[in-house]
N, CA, C and O of each residue as an XYZ file, in Angstrom:
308
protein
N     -27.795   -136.922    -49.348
C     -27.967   -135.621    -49.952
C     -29.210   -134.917    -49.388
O     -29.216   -133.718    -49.111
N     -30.294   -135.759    -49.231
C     -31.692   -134.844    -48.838
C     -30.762   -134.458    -47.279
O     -30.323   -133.365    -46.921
N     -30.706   -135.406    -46.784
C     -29.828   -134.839    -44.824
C     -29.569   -133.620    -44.936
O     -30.379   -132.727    -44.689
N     -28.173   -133.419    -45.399
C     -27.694   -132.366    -46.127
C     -28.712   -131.021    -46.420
O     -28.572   -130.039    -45.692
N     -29.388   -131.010    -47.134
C     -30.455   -130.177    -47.838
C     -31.530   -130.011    -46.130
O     -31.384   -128.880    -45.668
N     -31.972   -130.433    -45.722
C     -33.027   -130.541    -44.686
C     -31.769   -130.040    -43.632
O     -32.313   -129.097    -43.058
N     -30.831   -130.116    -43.246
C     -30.050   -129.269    -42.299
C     -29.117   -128.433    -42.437
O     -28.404   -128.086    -41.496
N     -28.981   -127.939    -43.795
C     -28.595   -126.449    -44.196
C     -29.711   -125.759    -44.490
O     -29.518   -124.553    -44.645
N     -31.154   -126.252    -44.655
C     -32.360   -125.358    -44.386
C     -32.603   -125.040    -42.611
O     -32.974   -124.048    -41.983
N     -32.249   -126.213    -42.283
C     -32.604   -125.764    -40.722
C     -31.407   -124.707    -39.854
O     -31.557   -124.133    -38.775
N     -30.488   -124.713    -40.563
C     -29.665   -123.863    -39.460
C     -29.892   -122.860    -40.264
O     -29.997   -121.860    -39.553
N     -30.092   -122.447    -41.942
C     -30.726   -121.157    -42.225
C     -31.739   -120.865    -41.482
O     -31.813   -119.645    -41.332
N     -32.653   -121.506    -40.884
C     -33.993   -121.015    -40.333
C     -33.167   -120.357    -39.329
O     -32.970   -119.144    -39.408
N     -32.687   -121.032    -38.427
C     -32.094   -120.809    -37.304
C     -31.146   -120.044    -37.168
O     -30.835   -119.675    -36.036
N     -30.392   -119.578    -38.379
C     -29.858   -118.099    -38.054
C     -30.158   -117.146    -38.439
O     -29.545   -116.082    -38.350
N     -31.358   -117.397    -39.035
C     -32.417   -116.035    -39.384
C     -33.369   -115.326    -38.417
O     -33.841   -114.190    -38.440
N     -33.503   -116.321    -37.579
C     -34.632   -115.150    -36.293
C     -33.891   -114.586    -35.530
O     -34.205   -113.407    -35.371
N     -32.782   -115.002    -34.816
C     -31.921   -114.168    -33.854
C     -31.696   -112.813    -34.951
O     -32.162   -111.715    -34.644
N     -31.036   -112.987    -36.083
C     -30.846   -111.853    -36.836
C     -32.266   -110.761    -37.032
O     -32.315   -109.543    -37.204
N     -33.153   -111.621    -36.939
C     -34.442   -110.313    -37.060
C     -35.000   -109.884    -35.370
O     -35.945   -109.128    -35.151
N     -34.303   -110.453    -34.481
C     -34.822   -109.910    -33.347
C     -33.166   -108.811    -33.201
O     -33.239   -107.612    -33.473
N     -32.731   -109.014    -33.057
C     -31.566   -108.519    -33.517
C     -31.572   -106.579    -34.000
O     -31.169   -105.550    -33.459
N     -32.180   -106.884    -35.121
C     -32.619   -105.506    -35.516
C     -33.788   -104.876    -35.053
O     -33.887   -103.649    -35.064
N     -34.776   -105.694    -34.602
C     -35.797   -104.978    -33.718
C     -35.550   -104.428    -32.613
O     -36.209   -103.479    -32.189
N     -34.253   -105.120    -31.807
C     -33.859   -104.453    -30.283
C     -33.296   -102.956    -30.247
O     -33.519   -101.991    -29.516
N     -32.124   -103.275    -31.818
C     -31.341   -102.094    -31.913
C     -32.485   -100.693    -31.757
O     -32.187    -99.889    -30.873
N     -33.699   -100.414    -32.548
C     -33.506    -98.414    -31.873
C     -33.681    -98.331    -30.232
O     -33.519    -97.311    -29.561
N     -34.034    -99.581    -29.762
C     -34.433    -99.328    -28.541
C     -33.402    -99.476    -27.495
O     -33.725    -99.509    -26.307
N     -32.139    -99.568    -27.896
C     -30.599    -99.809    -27.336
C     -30.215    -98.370    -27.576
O     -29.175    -97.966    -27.055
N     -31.023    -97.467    -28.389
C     -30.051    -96.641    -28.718
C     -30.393    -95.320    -27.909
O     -29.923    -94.207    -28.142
N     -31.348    -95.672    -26.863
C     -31.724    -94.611    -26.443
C     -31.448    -94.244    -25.225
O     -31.559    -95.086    -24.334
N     -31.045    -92.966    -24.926
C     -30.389    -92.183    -23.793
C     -31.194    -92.341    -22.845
O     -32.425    -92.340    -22.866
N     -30.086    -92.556    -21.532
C     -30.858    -92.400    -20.311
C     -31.836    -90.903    -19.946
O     -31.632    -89.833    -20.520
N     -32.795    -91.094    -18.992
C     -33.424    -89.864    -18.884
C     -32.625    -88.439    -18.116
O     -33.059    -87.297    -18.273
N     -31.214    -88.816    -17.154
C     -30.595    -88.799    -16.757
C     -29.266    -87.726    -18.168
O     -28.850    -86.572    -18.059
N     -29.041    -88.569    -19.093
C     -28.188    -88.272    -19.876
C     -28.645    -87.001    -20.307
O     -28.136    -85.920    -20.012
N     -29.858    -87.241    -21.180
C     -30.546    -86.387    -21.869
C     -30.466    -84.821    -21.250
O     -29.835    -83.887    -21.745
N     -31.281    -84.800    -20.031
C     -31.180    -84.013    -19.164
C     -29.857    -83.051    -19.001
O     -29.812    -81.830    -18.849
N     -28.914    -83.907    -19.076
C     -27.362    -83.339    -18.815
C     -26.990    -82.449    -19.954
O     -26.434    -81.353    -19.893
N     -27.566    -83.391    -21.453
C     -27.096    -82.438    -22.586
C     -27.771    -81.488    -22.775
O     -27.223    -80.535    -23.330
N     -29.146    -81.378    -22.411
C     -30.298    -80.018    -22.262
C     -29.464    -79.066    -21.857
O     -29.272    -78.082    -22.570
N     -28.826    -79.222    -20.614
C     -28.360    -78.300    -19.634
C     -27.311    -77.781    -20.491
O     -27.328    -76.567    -20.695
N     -26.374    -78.501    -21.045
C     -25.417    -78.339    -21.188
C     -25.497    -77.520    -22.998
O     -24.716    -77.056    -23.829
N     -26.180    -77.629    -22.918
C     -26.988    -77.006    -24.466
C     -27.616    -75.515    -23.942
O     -27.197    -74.442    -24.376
N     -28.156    -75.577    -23.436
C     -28.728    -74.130    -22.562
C     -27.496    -73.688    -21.843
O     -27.619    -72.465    -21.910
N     -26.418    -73.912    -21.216
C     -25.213    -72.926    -20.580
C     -24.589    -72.531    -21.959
O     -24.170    -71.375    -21.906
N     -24.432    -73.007    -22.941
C     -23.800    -72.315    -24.172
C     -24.917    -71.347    -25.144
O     -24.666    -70.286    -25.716
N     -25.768    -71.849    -25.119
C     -27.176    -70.869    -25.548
C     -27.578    -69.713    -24.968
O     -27.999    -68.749    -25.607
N     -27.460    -69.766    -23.670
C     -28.415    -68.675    -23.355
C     -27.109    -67.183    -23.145
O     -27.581    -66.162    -22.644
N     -25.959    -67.164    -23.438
C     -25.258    -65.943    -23.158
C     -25.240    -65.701    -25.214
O     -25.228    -64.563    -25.683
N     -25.242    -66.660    -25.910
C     -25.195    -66.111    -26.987
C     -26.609    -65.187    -27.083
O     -26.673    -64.023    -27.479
N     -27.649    -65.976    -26.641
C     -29.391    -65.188    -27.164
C     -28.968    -63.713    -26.165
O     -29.487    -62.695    -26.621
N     -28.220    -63.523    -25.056
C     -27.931    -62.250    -24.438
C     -28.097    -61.694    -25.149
O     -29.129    -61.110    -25.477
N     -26.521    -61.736    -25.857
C     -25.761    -61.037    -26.941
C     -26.876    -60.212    -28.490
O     -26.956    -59.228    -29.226
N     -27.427    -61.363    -28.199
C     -28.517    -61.323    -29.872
C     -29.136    -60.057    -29.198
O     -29.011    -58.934    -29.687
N     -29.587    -60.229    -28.427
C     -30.954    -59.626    -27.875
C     -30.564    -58.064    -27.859
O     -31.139    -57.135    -28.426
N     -28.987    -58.042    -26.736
C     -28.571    -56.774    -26.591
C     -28.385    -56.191    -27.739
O     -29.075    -55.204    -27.997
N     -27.449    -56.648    -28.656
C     -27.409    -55.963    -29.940
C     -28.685    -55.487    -30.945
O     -28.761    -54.501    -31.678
N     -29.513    -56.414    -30.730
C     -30.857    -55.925    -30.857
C     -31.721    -54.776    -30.142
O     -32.682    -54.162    -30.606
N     -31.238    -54.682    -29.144
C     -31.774    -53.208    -28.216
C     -30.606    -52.141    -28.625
O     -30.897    -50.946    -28.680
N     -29.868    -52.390    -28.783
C     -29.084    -51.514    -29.284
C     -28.738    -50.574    -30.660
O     -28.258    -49.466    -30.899
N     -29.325    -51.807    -31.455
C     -29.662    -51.488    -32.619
C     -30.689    -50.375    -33.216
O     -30.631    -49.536    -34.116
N     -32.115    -50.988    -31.815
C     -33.401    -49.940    -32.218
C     -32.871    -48.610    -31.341
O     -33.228    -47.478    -31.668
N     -32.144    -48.810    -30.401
C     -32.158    -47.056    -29.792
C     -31.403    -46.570    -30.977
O     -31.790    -45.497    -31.438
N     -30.401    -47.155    -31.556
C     -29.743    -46.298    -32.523
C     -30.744    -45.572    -33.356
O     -31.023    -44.375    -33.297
N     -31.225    -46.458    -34.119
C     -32.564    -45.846    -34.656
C     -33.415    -45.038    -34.556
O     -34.032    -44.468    -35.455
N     -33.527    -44.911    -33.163
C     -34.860    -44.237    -32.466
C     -33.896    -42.742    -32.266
O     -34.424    -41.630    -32.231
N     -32.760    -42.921    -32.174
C     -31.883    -41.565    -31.964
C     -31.853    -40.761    -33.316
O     -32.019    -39.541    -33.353
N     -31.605    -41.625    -34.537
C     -30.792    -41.211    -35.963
C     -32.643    -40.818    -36.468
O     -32.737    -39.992    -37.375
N     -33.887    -41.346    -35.942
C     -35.151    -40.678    -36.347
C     -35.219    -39.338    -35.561
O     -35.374    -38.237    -36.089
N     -35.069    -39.599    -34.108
C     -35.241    -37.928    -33.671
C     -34.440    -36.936    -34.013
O     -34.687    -35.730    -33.984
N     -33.171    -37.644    -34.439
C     -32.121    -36.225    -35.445
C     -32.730    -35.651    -36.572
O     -32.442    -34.500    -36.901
N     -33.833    -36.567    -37.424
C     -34.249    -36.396    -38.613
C     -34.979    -35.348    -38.339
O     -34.984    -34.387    -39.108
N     -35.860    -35.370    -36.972
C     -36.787    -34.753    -36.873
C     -36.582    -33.332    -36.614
O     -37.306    -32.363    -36.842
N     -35.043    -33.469    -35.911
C     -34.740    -31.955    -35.185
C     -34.450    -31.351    -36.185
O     -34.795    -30.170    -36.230
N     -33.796    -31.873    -37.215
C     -33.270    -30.648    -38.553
C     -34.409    -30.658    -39.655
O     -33.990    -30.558    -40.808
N     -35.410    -30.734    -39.535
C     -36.140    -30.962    -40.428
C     -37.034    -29.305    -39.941
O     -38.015    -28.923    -40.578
């Protein structure tokens, strides 16, 4: 019985450290090549930058409206 007891403690020992190195490796498995990263930047900026166009133009477009519908104010005034 002690046998028993003294080598179901030892293979608990023994399948407890692989399991804690185990979880220490994982965030560092999880990380993108420098290569990858790079790719999704890019690929994040070709869909970004025609929407911020858009923002922007409608935004210039917006203030001339403005700047027109103030100098009307001004002419009939």
């Amino acid at each position: 019985m002690k046998r028993i007891c003294w080598l179901l403690a030892a293979l608990l020992l023994f399948a407890w450290f692989p399991g804690c190195s185990k979880k220490e490796k994982a965030p560092e498995a999880q990380r993108a090549n420098p290569s990858t990263e790079q790719a999704t930047d890019a690929i994040r900026d070709f869909g970004q930058r025609p929407i911020d166009k858009a923002r922007e133009t409608q935004r210039l477009g917006e203030d001339r409206t403005r700047a027109i519908d103030e100098a009307m104010k001004n002419l009939n005034r």
